[in-house]
PAVO-727724 format. One record per residue (C-alpha): residue number from 1; x, y, z. Coordinates in Angstrom, 1 decimal. Layout:
REM PAVO-727724
- roro px py pz
- NUM X Y Z
...
REM end
This chain:
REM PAVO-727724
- roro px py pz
- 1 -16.5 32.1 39.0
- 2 -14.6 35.0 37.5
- 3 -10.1 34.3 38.1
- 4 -8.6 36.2 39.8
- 5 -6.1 38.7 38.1
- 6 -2.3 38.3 39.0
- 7 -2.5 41.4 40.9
- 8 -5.1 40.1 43.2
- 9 -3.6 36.7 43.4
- 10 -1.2 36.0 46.8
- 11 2.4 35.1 46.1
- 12 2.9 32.3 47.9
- 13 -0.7 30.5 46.7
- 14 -0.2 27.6 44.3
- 15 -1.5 27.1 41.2
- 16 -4.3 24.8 40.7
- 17 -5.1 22.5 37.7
- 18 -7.7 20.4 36.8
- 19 -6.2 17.6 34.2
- 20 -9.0 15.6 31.9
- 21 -7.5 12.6 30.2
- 22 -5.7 12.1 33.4
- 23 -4.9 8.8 32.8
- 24 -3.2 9.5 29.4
- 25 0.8 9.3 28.7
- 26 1.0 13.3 28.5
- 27 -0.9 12.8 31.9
- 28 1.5 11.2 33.3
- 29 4.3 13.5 32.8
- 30 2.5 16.6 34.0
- 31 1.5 14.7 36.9
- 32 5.0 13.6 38.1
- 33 6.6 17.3 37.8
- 34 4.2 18.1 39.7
- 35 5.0 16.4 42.4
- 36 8.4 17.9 42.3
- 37 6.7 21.6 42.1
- 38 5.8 23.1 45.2
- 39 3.9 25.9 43.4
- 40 1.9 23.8 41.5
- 41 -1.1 21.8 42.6
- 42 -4.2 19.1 41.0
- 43 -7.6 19.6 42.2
- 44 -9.5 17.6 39.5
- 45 -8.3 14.7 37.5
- 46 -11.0 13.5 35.2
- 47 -10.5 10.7 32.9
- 48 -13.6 7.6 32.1
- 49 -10.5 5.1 33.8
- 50 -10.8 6.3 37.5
- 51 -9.2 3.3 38.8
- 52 -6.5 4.0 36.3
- 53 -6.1 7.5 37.6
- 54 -5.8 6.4 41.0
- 55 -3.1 3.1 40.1
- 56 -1.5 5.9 38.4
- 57 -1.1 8.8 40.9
- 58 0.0 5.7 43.4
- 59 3.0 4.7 41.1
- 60 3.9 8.5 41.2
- 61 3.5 9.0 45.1
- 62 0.6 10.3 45.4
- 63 -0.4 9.5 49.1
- 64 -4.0 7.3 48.4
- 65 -5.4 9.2 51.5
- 66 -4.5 12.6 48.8
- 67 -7.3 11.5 46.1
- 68 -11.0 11.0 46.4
- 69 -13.4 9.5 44.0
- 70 -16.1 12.0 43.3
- 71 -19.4 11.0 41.6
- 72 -21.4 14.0 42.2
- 73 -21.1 17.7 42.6
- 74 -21.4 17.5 46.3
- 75 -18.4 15.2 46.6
- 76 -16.4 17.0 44.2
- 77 -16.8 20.2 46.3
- 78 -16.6 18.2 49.7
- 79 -13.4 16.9 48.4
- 80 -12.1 20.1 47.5
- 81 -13.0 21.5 50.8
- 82 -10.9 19.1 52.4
- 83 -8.1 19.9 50.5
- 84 -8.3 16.7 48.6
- 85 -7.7 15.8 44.5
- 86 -11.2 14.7 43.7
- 87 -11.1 12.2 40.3
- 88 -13.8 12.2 38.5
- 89 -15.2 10.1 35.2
- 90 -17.4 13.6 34.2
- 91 -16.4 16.6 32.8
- 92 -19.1 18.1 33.8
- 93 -18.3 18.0 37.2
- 94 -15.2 20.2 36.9
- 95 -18.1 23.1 36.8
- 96 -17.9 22.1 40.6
- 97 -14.2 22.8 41.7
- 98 -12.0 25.4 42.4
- 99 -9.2 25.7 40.6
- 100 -7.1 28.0 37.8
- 101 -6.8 26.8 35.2
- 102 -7.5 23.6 32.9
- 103 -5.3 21.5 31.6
- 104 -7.6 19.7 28.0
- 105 -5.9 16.5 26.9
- 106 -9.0 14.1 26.4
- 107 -7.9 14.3 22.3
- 108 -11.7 14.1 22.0
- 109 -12.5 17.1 19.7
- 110 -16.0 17.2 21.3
- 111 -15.8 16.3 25.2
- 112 -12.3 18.8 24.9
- 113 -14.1 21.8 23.2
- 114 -17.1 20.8 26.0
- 115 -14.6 21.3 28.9
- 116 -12.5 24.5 27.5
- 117 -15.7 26.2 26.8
- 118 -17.2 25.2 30.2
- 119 -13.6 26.2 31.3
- 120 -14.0 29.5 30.3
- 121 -17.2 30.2 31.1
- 122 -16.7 29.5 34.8
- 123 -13.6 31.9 34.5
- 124 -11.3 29.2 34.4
- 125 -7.5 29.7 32.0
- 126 -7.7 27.0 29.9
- 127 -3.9 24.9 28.4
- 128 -5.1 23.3 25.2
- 129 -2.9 20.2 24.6
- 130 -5.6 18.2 22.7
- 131 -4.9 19.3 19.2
- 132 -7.7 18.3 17.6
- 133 -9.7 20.1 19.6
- 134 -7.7 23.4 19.0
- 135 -7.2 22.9 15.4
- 136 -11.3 23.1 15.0
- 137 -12.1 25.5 17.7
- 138 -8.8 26.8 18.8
- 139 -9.7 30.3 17.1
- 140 -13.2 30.9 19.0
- 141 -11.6 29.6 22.1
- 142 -8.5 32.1 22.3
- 143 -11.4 35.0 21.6
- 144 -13.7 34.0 23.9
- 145 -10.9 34.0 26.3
- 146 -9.8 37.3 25.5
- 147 -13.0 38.8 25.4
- 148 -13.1 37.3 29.2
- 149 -9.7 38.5 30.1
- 150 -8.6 35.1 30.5
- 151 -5.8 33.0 28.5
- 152 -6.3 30.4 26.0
- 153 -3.1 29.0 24.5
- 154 -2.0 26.0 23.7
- 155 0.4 24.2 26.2
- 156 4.1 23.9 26.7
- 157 5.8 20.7 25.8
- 158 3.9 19.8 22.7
- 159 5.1 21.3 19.4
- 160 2.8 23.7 19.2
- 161 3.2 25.9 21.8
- 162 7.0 25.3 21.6
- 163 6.9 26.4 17.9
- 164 4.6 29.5 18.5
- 165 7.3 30.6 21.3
- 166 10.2 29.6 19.4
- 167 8.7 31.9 16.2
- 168 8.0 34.7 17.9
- 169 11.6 34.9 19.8
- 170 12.9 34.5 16.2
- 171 10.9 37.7 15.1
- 172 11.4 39.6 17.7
- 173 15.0 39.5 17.2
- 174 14.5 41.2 13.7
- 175 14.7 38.2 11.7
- 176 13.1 37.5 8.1
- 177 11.5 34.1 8.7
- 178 11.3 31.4 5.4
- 179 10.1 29.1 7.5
- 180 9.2 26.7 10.4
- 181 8.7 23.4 11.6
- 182 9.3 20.6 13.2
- 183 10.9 16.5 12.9
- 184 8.3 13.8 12.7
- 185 7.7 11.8 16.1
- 186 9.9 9.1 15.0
- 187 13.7 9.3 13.3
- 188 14.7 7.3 10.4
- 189 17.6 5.7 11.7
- 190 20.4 4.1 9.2
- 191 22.4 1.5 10.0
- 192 25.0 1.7 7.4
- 193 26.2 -1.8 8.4
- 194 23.3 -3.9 7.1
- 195 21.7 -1.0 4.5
- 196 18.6 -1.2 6.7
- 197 17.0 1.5 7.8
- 198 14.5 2.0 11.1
- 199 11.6 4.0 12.3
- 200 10.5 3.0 15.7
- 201 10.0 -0.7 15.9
- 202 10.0 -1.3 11.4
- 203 13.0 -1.6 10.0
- 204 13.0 -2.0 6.0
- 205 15.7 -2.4 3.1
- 206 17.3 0.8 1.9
- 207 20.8 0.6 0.7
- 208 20.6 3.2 -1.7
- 209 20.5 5.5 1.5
- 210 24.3 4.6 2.1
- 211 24.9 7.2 -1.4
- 212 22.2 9.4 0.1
- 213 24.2 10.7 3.7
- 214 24.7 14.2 2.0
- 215 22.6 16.1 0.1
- 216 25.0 16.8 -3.3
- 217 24.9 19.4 -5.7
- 218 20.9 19.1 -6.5
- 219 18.9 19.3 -2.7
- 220 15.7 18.9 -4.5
- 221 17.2 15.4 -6.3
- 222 19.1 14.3 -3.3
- 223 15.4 14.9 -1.0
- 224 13.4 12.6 -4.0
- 225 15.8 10.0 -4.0
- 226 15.8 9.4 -0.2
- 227 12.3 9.6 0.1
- 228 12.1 6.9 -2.5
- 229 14.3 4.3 -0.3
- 230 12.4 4.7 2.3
- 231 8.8 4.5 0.6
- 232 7.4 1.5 2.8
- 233 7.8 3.6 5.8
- 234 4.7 5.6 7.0
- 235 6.1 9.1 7.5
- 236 2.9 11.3 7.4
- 237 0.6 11.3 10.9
- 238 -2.7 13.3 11.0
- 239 -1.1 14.5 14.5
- 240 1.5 16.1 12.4
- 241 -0.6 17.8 10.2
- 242 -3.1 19.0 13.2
- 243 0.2 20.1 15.2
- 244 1.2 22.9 12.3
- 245 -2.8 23.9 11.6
- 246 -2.3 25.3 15.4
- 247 1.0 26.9 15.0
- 248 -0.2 28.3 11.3
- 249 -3.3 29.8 13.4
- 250 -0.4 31.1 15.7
- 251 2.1 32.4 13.7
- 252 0.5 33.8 10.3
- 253 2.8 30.9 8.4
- 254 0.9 28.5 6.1
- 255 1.7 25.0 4.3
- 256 3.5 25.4 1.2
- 257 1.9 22.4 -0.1
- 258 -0.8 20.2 1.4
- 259 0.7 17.2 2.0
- 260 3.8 19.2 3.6
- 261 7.1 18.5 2.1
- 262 8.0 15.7 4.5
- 263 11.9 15.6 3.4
- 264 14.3 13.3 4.7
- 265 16.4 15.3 6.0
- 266 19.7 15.9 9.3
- 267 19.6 18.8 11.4
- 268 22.4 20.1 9.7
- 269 21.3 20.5 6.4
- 270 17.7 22.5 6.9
- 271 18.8 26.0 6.1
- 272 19.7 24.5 2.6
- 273 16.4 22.2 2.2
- 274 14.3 25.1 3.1
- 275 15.9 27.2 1.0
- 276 13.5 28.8 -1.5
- 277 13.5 27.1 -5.2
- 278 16.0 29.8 -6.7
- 279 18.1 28.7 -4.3
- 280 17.9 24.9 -4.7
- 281 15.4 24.3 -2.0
- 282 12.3 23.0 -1.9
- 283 10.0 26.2 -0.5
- 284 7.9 27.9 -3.7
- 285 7.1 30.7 -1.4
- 286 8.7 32.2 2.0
- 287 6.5 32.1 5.2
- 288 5.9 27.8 5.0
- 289 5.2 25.6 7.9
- 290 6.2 22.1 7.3
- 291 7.7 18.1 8.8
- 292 10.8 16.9 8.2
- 293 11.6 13.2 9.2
- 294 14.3 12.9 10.9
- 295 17.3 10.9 9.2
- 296 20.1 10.0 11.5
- 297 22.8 6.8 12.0
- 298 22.8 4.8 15.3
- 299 24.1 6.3 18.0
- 300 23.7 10.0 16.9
- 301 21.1 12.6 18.7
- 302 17.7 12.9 17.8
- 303 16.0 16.0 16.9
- 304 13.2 14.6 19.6
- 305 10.0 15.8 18.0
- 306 11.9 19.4 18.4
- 307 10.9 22.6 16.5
- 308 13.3 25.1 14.0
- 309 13.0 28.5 12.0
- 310 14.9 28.9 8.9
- 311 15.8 32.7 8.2
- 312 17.6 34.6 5.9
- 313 20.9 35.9 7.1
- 314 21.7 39.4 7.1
- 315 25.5 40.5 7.7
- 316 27.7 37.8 6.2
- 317 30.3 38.5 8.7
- 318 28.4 37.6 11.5
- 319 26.6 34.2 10.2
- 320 30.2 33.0 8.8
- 321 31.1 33.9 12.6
- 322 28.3 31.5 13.6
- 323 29.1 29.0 11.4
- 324 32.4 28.3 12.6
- 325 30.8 27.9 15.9
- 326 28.5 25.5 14.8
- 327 25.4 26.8 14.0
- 328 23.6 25.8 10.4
- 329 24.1 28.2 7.4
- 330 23.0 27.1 3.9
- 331 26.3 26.0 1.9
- 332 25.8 29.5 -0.1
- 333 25.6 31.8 2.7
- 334 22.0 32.9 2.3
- 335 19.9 30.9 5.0
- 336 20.3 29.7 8.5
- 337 18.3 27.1 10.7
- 338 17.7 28.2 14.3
- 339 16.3 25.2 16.5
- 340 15.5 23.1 19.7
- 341 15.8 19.6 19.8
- 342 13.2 18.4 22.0
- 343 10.1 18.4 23.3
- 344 9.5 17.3 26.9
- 345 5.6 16.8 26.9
- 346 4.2 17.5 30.4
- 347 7.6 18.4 32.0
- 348 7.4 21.5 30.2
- 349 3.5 22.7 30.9
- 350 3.8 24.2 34.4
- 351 5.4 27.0 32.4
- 352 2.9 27.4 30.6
- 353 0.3 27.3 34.3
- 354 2.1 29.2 36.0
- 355 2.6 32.1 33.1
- 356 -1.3 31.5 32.1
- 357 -1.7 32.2 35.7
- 358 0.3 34.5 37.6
- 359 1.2 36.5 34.5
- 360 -1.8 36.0 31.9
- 361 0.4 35.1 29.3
- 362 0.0 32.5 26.4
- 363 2.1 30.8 23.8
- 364 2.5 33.8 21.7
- 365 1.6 37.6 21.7
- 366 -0.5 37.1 18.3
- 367 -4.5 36.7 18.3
- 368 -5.2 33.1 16.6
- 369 -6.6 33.5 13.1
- 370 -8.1 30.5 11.0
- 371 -5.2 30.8 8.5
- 372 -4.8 27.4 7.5
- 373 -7.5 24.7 7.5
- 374 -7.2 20.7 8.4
- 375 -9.2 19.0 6.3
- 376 -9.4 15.6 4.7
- 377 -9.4 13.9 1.3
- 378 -11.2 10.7 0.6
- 379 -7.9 7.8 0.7
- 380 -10.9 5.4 -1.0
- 381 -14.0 5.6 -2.4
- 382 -16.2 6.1 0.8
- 383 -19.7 5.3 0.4
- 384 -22.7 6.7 2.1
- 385 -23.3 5.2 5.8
- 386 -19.6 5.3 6.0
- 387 -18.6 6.0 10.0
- 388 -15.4 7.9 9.9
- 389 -14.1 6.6 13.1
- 390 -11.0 8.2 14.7
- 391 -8.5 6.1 16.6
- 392 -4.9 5.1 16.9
- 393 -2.1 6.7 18.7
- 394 -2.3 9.2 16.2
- 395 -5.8 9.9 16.2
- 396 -5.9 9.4 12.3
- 397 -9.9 9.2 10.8
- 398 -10.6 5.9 8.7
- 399 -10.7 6.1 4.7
- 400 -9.5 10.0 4.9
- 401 -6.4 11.3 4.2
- 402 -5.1 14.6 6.2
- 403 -4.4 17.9 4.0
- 404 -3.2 21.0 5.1
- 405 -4.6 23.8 3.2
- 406 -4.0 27.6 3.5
- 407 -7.7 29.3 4.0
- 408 -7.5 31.2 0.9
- 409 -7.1 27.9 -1.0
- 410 -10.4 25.9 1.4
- 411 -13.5 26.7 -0.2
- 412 -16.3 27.9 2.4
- 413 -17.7 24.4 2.5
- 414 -14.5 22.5 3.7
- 415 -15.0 20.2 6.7
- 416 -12.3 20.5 8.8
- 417 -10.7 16.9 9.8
- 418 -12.0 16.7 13.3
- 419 -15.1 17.5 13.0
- 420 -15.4 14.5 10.6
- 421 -13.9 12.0 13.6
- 422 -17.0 10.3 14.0
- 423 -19.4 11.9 11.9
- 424 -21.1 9.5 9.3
- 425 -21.1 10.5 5.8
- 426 -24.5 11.1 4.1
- 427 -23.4 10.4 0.5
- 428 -21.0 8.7 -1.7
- 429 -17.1 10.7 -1.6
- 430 -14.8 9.4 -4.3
- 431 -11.2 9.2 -3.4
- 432 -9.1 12.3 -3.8
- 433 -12.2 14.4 -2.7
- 434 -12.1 16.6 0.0
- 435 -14.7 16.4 2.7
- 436 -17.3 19.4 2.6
- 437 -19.7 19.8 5.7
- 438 -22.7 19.2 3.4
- 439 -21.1 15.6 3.1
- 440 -21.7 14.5 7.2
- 441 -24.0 13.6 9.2
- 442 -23.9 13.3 13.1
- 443 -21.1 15.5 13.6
- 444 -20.8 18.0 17.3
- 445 -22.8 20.8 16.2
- 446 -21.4 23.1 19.0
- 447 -18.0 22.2 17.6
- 448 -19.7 23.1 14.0
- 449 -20.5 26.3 15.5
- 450 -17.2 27.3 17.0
- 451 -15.3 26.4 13.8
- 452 -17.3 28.7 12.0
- 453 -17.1 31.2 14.4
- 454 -13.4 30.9 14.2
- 455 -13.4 31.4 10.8
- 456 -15.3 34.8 10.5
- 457 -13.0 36.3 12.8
- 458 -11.3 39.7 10.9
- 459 -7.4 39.6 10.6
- 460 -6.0 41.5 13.7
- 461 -5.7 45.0 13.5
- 462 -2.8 45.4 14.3
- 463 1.0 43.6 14.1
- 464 2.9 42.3 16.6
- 465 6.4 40.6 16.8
- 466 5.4 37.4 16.0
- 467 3.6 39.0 12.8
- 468 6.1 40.4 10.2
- 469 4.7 41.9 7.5
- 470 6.5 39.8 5.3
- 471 4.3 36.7 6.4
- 472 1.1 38.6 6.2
REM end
């Protein structure tokens, strides 16, 4: 089934989506802005928990006689027909609906690159909000799509997307990006009151952070010292580092190191921490992607998982104008920090349907290059037999440590992370290696093939906004 262009869709037809891992928490938010969307429209849900899908589409209003278990292809099209939401526990069986565009958020790299493919095979747009999937074979997916004429692009609401769009808006406004990021999933909050300090539901010791509150004369001191008090605190999530390999294969901007910086940082103090190191900051180079974790008091906002560019200011005039209304300059004048704190998950993705849509637009003008690679390090010595399994919220792989490296710096070999999940290794890794592909066994070799697919792809020839030649 070929989609129909924009010019030969009707106005006033909705836009349909089929949703796997429909009965996820990201699920759950697309689902219920849906129903507050009159434009918008499910036709497939797929998720292995039908009864979960359906429990949850009831909490949300979904009138029961709306949704129909479908087990076959027959039933899925019979539903359709009947203007019904048919659930389904098969991905395959979305080769068997009608609809615009899909919506990938299984956070199974090989059942997600399975469907997108599949996706856009059938003619189908495809929203990309399981990371791993896109950080292996988000580069052959965006150029099978626009070899197709369709849209690949990862969805608005996570970080990604948000990042890619908040980049290029930067750029296109003529300004010299140092770099971008985002906050951690979970602030650091200090309770000056009993010198403890929490993330989520651990809270730890850490007087010394009651001396820390501003940064002092020496950022790069100030940033070691911090981190230091809050040392028994996992900061560092393999989601983080998968979420800036798709928004370095977006934007051009690569890791600076690759473990990221990680500093502990407040919204108001960015443009000096990603200052370069003349400067004081932490940044050897210009053009870095990188986490900061959030550090705030009780009671003050959170950055939310939102996304920031750093730039270097132009006309002092005009950023001391911005200054006094609020916005964040460096203490010397040289850098500012643009930013958006939130991220709103699902709530934001029909933006991203509708545009992918009605408009064939995707996250950002630029065609995805492979210009940084996730890969993993050995956190032990693994031996032979070894099943990296993948699991936790954050979807971290057992024994192996997440690294963000630029591609230049990844030899050829370099397994990227999420190809591992899974895989069993066929010899011994000592710690502090990084995984090659000679090193696994068992691994999705169409997900094998896309990567390197994704990999061979030339540079662009030609810039766009979200490009600057500074960053290339």
């Amino acid at each position: 089934m070929n989609a129909p262009t924009s010019g030969e869709r009707p106005a006033d037809r909705p836009v349909t989506y089929a949703l796997t891992g429909a009965r996820g928490g990201f699920a759950r938010t697309l689902l219920a802005q849906t129903r507050v969307l009159p434009g918008l429209e499910p036709a497939v849900l797929c998720d292995l928990d039908a009864a979960g899908v359906l429990a949850l589409c009831a909490d949300l209003g979904f009138p029961r006689e709306a949704l129909v278990t479908a087990g076959d292809a027959a039933e899925v099209r019979a539903a359709r027909a009947r203007g019904r939401i048919a659930v389904v526990t098969d991905v395959a069986l979305l080769a068997d609906a009608e609809y615009d565009v899909l919506v990938e958020a299984t956070g199974s790299p090989a059942v997600g690159h399975r469907a997108a493919r599949a996706a856009l095979d059938g003619g189908r747009h495809v929203a990309m909000v399981s990371k791993e999937v896109d950080s292996v074979a988000g580069v052959a997916l965006a150029d099978l799509a626009r070899r197709r004429g369709l849209v690949y692009t990862p969805a608005a609401g996570d970080q990604p997307a948000n990042l890619i769009a908040w980049f290029t808006r930067t750029c296109a406004l003529g300004l010299d990006v140092v770099a971008i990021g985002k906050s951690g999933e979970y602030d650091l909050v200090f309770d000056p009151a009993t010198g403890t300090v929490t993330q989520l539901g651990d809270t730890v010791p850490a007087p010394a952070l009651g001396e820390l509150l501003t940064l002092g004369d020496d950022v790069r001191a100030t940033l070691a010292a911090r981190a230091r008090a809050v040392a028994p605190l996992k900061r560092r999530a393999a989601a983080d580092y998968c979420e800036m390999a798709v928004v370095a294969s977006g934007t051009g901007c690569t890791p600076d190191t690759e473990r990221m910086h990680y500093p502990v940082a407040r919204p108001a103090e960015l443009a000096d921490v990603y200052a370069l190191r003349e400067h004081g900051g932490l940044l050897a180079r210009p053009g870095a992607v990188d986490v900061f974790s959030m550090l705030r008091l009780p009671g003050e906002a959170s950055f939310a998982g939102g996304v920031f560019a750093v730039v270097r200011t132009h006309d002092p005039e005009t950023w001391r104008t911005l200054a006094r209304k609020g916005h964040v300059v460096s203490r010397d004048g040289r850098y500012a920090c643009l930013y958006l704190p939130y991220h709103l998950m699902g709530v934001e993705t029909p933006l991203t349907l509708l545009d992918a849509v009605r408009h064939g637009r995707a996250a950002g003008p630029r065609a995805p290059r492979q210009h940084a690679v996730l890969a993993g390090r050995a956190g032990r010595d693994l031996a032979a037999g070894t099943v990296l399994a993948m699991g936790g919220h954050h979807h971290e792989v057992t024994g192996v440590d997440p690294v963000l490296l630029t591609a230049a710096d990844a030899p050829e070999d370099t397994a990227p992370f999420y190809l591992a999940a899974h895989a069993t290794l066929r010899r011994d890794v000592p710690a502090g290696q990084l995984l090659t592909l000679a090193d696994l066994d068992g691994h999705d070799r169409d997900l094998l093939a896309a990567w390197h697919t994704g990999r061979a792809l030339p540079a662009p020839s030609s810039t766009s906004p979200s490009s600057p030649t500074s960053l290339n």
